[in-house]
C-alpha positions in Angstrom: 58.6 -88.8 -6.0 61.8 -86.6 -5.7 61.7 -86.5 -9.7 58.1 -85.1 -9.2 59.0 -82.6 -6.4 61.7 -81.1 -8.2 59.9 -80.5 -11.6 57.7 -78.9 -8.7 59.7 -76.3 -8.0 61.0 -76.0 -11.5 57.2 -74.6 -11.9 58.3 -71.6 -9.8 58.6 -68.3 -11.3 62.0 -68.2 -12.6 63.4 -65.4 -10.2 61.9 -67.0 -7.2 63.8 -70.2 -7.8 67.4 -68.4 -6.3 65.5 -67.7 -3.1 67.2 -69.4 -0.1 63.9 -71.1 1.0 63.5 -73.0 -2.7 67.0 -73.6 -2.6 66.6 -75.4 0.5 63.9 -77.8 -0.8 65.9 -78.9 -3.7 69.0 -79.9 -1.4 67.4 -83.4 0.0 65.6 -83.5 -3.4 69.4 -83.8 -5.2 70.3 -86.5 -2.7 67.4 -88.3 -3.0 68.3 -88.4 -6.6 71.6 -89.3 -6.5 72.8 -85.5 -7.5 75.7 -84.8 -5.8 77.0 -81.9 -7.8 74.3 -79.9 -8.1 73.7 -80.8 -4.1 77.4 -79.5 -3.0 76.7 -77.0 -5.5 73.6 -75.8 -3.4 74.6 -76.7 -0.3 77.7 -74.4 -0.5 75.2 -71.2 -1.7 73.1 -72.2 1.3 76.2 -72.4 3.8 77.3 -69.0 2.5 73.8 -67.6 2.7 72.5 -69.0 6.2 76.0 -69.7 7.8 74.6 -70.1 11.3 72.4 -73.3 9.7 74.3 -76.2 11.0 72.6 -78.8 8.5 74.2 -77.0 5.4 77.8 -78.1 5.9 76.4 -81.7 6.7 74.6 -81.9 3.4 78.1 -80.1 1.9 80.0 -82.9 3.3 78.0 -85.5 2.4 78.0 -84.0 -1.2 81.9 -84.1 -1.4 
């Protein structure tokens, strides 16, 4: 299901898919799957984007 979810959002118009809001979505999508590069890799964009969101350091930590 995460597989299926990502190639999802993968479907998105390719400048839509920088957006904060699609970025978000693919964060538990790269845990789920066991990604953890490309999850601290988007969870550190997210932390610098939305720095008063207190999940994005959680899911950066996690990542590390």
């Amino acid at each position: 299901m995460p597989l299926e979810a990502y190639e999802e959002l993968e479907d998105i118009e390719p400048e839509m898919r920088h957006l904060s809001e699609v970025l978000a979505l693919k964060v538990p999508i790269f845990q789920a799957l066991g990604k953890g590069t490309l999850m601290e890799a988007v969870a550190k964009e997210l932390c610098i984007r939305q720095f008063d969101e207190p999940r994005w350091p959680l899911f950066l930590a996690e990542a590390l």
